[in-house]
N, C-alpha and C positions, 0 to 999 in steps of 0.2 A: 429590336435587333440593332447590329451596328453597321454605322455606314461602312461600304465597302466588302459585306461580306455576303457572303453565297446568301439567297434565301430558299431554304431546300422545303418542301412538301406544300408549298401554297398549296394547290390544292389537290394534294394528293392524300389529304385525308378530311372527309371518306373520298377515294379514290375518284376522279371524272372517267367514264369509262364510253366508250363509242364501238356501236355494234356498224362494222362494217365490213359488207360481202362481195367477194369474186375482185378482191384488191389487193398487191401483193406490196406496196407500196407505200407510207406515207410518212410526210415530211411535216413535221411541228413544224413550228417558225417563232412560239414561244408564249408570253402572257403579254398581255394587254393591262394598261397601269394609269394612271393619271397622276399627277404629282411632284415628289421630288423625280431628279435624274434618275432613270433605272436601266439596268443594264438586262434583257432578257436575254440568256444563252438558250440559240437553238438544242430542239432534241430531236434528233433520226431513229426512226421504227422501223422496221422492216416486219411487216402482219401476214402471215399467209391467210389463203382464201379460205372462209369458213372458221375462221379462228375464235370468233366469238369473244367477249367482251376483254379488254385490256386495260390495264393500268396504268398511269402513266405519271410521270416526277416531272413538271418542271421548273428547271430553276432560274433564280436570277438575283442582280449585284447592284442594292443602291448605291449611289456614290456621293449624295449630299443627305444631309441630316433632315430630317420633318418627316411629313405623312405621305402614306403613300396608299394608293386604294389599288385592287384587284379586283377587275371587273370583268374579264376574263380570259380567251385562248385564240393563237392564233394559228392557222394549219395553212399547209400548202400541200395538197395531193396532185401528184403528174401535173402539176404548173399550176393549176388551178387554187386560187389563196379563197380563204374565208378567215371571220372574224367570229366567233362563236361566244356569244355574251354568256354569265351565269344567270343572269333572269330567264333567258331563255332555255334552258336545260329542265328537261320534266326530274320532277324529285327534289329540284334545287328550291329552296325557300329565298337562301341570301340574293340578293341582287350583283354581290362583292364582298369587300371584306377590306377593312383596314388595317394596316402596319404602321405602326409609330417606328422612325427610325433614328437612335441615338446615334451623336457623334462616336467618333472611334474609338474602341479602347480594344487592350492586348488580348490575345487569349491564347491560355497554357494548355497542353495538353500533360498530362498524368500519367505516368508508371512508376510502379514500385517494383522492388526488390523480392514481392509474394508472388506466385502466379492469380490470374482472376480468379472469383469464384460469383457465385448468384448469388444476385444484390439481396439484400435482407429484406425478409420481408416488411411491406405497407413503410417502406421508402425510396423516395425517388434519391436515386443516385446516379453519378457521372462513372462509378464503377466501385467495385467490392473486391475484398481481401477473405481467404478464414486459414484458419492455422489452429494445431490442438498442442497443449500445456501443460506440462505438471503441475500442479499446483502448486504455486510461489518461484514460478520459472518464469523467465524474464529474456524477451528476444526484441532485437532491433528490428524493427522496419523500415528500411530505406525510401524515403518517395523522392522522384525525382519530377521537376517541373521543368515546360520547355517554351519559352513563349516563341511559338508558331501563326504569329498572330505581324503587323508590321507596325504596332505602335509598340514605345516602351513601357518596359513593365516599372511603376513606380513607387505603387505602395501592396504591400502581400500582409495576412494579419490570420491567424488560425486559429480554429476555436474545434470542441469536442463535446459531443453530446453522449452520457450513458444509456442507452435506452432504459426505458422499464424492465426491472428484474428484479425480482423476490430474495434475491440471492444477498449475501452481507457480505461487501466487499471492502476490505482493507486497502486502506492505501489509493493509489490514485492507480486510474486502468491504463492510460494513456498519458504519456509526460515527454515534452520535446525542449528542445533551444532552440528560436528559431534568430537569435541573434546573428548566428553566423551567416544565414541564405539572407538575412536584412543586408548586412556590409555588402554582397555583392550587385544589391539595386545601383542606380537602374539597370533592367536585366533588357538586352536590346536583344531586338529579331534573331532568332535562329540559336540565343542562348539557354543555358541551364541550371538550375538549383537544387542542390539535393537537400533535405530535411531529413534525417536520423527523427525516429519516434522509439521511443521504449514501451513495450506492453507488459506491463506485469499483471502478476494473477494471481492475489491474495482473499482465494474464501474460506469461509468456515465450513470445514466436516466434520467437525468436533462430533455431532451430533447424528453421526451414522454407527447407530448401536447395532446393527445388522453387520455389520463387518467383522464385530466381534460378541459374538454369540459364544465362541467356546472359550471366551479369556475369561481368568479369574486371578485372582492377588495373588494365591500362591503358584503362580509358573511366571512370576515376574524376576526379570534378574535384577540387582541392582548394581551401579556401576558407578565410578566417581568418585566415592566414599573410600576414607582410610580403612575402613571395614565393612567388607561387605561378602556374600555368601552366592555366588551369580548360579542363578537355576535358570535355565531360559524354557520357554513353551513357545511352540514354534503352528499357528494355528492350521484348521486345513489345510493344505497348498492348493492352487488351482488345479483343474484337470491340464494336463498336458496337452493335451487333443484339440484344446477349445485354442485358435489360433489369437493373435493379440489383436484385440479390436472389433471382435466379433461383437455381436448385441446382446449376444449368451452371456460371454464373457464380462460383458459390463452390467447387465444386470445382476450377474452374481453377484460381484463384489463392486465394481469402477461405475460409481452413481455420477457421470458425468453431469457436471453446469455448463450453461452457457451464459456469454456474455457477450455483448452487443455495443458497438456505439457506432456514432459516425464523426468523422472529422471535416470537417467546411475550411475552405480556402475563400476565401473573400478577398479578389486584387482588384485593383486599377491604375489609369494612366491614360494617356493620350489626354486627346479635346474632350472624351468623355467626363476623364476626373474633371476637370474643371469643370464640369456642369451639372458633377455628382454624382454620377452615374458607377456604377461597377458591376463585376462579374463576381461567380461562386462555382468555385467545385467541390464537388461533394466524394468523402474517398469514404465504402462502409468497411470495419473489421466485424468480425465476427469469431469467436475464440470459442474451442471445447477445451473444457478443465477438467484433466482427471487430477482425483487425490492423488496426493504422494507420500507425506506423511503429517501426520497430527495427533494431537495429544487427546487422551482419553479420559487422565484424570490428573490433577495439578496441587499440589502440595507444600507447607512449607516446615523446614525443621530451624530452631537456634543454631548459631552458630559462634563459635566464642566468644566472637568480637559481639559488642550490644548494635554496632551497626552493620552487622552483613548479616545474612541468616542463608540457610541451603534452598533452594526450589528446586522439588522434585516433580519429575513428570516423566508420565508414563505415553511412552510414544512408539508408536502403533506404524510399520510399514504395509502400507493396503497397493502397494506395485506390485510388480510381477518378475521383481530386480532386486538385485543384492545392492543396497545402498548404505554409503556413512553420514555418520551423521557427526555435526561436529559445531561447537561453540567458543565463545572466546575463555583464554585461561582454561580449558577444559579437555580433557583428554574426548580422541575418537573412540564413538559408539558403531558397530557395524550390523548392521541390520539385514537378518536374512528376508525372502518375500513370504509377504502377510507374517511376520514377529511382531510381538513388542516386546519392550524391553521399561526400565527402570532409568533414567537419567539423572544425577544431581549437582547441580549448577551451586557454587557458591554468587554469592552478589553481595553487594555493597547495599544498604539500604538505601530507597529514595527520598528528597525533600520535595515531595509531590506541589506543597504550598507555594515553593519557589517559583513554580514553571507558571511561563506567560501563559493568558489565556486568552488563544485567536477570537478576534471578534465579537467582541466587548456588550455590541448595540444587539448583535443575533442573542447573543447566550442571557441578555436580558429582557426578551420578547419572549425565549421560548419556555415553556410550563417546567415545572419542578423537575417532573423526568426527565425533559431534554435536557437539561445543565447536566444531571447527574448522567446519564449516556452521553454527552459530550467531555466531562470530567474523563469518564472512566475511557473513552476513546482517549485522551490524549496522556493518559498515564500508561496506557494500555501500548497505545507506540510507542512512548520512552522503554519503558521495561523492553518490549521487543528490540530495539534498536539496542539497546545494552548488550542482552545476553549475546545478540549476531549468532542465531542459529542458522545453520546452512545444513542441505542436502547434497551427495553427490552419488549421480549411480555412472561406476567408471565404463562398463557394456557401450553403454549409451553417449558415453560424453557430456551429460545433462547432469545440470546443474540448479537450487533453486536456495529459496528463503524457508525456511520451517515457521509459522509466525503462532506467536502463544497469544495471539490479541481474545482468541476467542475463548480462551478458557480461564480467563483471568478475573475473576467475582468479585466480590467486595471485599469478602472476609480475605482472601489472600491481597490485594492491594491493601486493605488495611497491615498487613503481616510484613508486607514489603515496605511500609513506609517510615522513616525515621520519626524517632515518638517528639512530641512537640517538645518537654523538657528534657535535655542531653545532659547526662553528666559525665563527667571526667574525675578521674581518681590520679594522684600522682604520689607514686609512695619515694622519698629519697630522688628526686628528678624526673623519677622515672613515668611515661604514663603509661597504666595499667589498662590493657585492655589485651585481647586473641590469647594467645600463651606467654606472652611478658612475664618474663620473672625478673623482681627487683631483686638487687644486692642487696645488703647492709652488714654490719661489725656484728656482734656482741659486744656487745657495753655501750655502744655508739647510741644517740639519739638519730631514730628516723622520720623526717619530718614529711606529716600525711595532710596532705592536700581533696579537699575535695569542692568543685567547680560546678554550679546549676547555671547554663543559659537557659532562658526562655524563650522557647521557637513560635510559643500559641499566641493567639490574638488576646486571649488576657490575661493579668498579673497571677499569679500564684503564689499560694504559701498563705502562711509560713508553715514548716516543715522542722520536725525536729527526728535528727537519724543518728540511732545508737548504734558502735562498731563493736564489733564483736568476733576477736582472734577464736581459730580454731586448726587444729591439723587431722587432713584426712590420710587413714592410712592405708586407702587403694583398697581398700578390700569389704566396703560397706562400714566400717566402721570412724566415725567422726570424735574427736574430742573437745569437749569445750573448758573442760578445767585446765587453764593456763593461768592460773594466780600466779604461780612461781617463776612460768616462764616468760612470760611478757604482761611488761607494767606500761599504764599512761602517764605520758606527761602530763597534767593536768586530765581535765575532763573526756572519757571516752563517749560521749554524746554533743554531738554540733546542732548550732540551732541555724536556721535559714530564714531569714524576713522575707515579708513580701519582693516578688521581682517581677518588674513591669516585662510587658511584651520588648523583643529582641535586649534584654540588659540580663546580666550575668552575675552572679554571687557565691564566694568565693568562701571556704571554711577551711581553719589551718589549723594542726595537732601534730601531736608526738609520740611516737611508740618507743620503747626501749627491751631487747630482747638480751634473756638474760644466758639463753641456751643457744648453742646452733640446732640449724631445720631448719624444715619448710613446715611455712604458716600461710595462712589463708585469713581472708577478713570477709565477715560476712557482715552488710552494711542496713541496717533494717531500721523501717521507719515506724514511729510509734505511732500507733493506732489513732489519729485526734480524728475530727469531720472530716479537715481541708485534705488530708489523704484518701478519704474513704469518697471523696466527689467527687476524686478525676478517677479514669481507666488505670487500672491494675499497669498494663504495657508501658505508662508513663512514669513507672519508677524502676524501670530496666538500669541499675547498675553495673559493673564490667567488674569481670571477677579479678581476685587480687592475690596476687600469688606473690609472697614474699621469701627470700634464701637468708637466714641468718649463718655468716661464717664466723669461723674464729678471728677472734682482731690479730691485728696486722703483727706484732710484740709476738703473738703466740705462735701464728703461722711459720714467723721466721726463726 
């Protein structure tokens, strides 16, 4: 304990207790000590007669550092003083009892911004928090610190534990700054520091098939799409009866988790820090997570561009709340309680290859499957953090993260990633990729560019790719006889040599149209090995949509 402070239950646990009759009377006088200086505060009893055994606290205040032993009590009844050793007490083993006492250090007392709640269990705590969540809803916790103690407070440092929990939790549960309450050390007698915590609450429900029992593909709306047909099914609805938060209610549909941790304050100061010494407070939270919304099934379509494609997903309202749903670049989804619906997300493709990979020494210790669960964890947050899907149910005022970490597999990360060799087409300056339509004359030479980097870790090629004009005429029908209407300038087949990792190679031609329209070039590679050893997805071309008009002489 520390010098100067109360020493509260010496030995009031297990309790000293004194059978004493026809006394109405009696006066402690305190504990008995040998050692450093101790301060023993009287305690006054008043026992009625026959009262039968009593319990008794007292306390007392060292006031220099070292040991201090407890040998026992001292009484004063109606004048009369004794000394009452603990050898002497029947039931007592100890003779005494020793206290090591440290120099002084500060001490904070704790409140937050939550009301108490019971401490979690099988941990010792200074005091406990709980609060209930939507799932991917994110609420501050205020704790505020007081050092009520009469040294200064010097050094403060916070740390957080998750308990054990089966549950798969995204993201971090607990995240603070606690730079700001550091600037205001030293924190002297009688002052305060607040610490802001965030708690988020990112788990997976993906996998609550029970919620949807009566869904199937065809009551799926789809939405987002330049075309689309929106049918919605709208599943059971709760009973109305069942009030919110009942057990009934949750076990039908709301498979509440829970999640646990603790946070520790570890400060000090005074003559203690200098001799090493310090204090710990222990604050427990304790979180119930209901779903809010998640995805059921995850999808992906092409999309113009060779680097964006659609991600669909089908996402499932399991509240009890009319909620929006909403992403970036992306029109609002509204979601009525227990719907799903259809969403589809344009993206950018990603360069998965590029992104650092955290802790270098870990992710080379741990077995083949942890890399690849750490890979797919840290792709899995980029893609989330992209699309920035949000929840909002307006009732409520609550708001959350929607996160797709959990339903994201290989073969869609594979879907979503930009293929190692990129090409670029440039017809007349122009680069050809989403809906780009190039100009050009009749009679005009148009000069056709086409560009291979190499993103992969080894060289490629060589590669030899024949072009091939053609016009669709919207109606399923294609034509490829353009003898008459567009000729090459030289050779309509490019050859590509080998290209080392990150280097680029470049193929230049000429087309000449003899017609006005619209043509198309279908860019295809001859069949040799070195094509048929990489993946199909690594010779994604961008389509080439070319406008022949009338030359300029004609026009005017």
């Amino acid at each position: 304990m520390g010098n100067g402070e109360s020493m509260l239950g010496v030995i009031s646990s297990p309790p000293y207790q004194m059978d004493i009759r026809m006394i109405d009377y009696v006066m402690f006088g305190g504990l008995l000590t040998s050692g450093v200086d101790f301060e023993s505060l009287p305690a006054a009893l008043s026992l009625p007669a026959e009262s039968g055994l009593y319990p008794v606290t007292l306390v007392g205040v060292p006031r220099t550092a070292g040991n201090i032993t407890i040998s026992g009590y001292h009484t004063s009844v109606f004048g009369v003083s004794s000394d009452c050793l603990l050898e002497g007490l029947v039931g007592v083993k100890s003779s005494g009892c020793m206290v090591e006492v440290v120099p002084s250090l500060p001490r904070l007392q704790l409140c937050t911004s939550l009301p108490r709640s019971a401490h979690l269990s099988s941990e010792d705590l200074s005091t406990s928090v709980s609060l209930q969540l939507f799932n991917g809803e994110t609420q501050q916790l205020t704790i505020t610190l007081e050092n009520i103690g009469t040294e200064m407070l010097n050094t403060l440092e916070l740390t957080s534990k998750t308990l054990s929990t089966k549950e798969k939790l995204f993201g971090e549960f607990l995240t603070w700054d606690l730079q700001d309450a550091l600037s205001h050390l030293p924190l002297k007698s009688g002052q305060s520091v607040s610490i802001p915590v965030n708690i988020s609450t990112k788990l997976d429900f993906s996998g609550q098939e029970n919620l949807l029992h009566d869904l199937n593909d065809d009551g799926i709306s789809v939405t987002g799409l330049p075309v689309s047909s929106p049918l919605r099914q709208v599943l059971k609805p709760r009973a109305e009866n069942k009030p919110v938060g009942t057990d009934a209610s949750k076990n039908e549909f709301n498979h509440v988790k829970t999640l646990e941790a603790v946070l520790t304050f570890k400060y000090s100061g005074g003559a203690g820090q200098v001799e090493g010494y310090y204090r710990e407070l222990s604050l427990g939270v304790r979180v119930d997570v209901e779903p809010s919304v998640f995805f059921t099934r995850v999808s992906t379509l092409p999309a113009t561009s060779t680097r964006q494609c659609h991600l669909l997903l089908d996402v499932f309202n399991s509240t009890e709340h009319e909620l929006t749903l909403s992403a970036k670049n992306n029109q609002d989804l509204v979601l009525h309680a227990s719907e799903c619906q259809r969403m589809a997300i344009q993206v950018d493709k990603f360069d998965f290859d590029s992104m650092p990979v955290i802790d270098h020494d870990a992710l080379r210790l741990a077995t083949v499957r942890q890399q690849e669960e750490k890979r797919q964890q840290v792709q899995g947050g980029l893609i989330n953090s992209t699309l920035d899907i949000h929840w909002t149910i307006s009732s409520l005022q609550r708001h959350g993260e929607a996160s797709v970490e959990g339903v994201l597999n290989q073969l869609i990360l594979e879907h979503l990633q930009l293929a190692p060799l990129q090409w670029d087409v440039v017809v007349n300056g122009e680069p050809c990729d989403c809906d780009v339509v190039a100009d050009c004359r009749v009679g005009d030479a148009v000069p056709l560019e086409v560009k291979l980097t190499n993103r992969s870790k080894s060289a490629v090629g060589p590669f030899s790719l024949t072009v091939v004009p053609f016009q669709d005429y919207q109606n399923g029908v294609q034509n490829y006889d353009l003898q008459d209407a567009v000729t090459f300038i030289g050779s309509n087949t490019f050859y590509i040599g080998t290209v080392n990792p990150t280097e680029n190679s470049v193929c230049v031609g000429a087309l000449l149209f003899l017609y006005t329209g619209d043509f198309y070039l279908n860019i295809k590679f001859q069949d040799d090995s070195t094509a048929r050893d990489l993946p199909p997805a690594w010779f994604c071309l961008p389509s080439v949509h070319i406008r022949a008009q009338e030359p300029i002489e004609a026009a005017a």
